[in-house]
N, C-alpha and C positions, 0 to 999 in steps of 0.2 A: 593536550596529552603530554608526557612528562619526557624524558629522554629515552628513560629506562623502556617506557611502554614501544615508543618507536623501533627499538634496539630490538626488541624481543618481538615484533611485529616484523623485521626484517629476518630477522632467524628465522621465522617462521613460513614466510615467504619462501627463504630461501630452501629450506629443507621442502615444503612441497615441491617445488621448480624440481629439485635434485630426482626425488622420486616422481615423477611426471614424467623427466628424462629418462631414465634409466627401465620405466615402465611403458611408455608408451613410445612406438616408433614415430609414428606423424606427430607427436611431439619434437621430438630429436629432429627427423626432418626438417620439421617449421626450423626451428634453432639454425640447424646448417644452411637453407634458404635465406635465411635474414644475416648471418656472417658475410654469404659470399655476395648479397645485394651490399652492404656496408664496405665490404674490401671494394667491390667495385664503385660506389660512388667514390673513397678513398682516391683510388686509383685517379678516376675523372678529374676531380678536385688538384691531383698536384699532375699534372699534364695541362690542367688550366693554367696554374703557377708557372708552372717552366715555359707553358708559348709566351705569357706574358711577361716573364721577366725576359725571352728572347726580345720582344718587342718594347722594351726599356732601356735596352743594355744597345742598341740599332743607334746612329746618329741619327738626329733630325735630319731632314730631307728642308733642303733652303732652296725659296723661291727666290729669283734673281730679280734683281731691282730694276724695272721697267721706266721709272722714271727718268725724264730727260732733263 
């Protein structure tokens, strides 16, 4: 398929999607359910980032030398 056909096959796409939204409520719905799952995995993901750069940013914990 050529660029042009893809181009115009997302125009296309994208104008149904539009009016699907604007027509249908449990369309919209779904849409605002899958935003606020994506903000929350978002969320998850960088609270993962910050314990672990806390747990980077820690000195190592040295064990003492037992030997005699």
């Amino acid at each position: 398929m050529s660029r042009l056909s893809w181009f115009l096959a997302g125009i296309g796409l994208g104008a149904f999607a539009v009016v699907q939204l604007r027509d249908n409520p449990k369309a919209q719905q779904a849409v605002d359910e899958l935003y606020e799952a994506a903000k929350d995995f978002g969320a998850a993901v960088a609270d993962g980032y910050r314990e672990r750069e806390e747990e980077l940013s820690k000195p190592a914990k040295r064990t003492p030398n037992t030997k005699k």
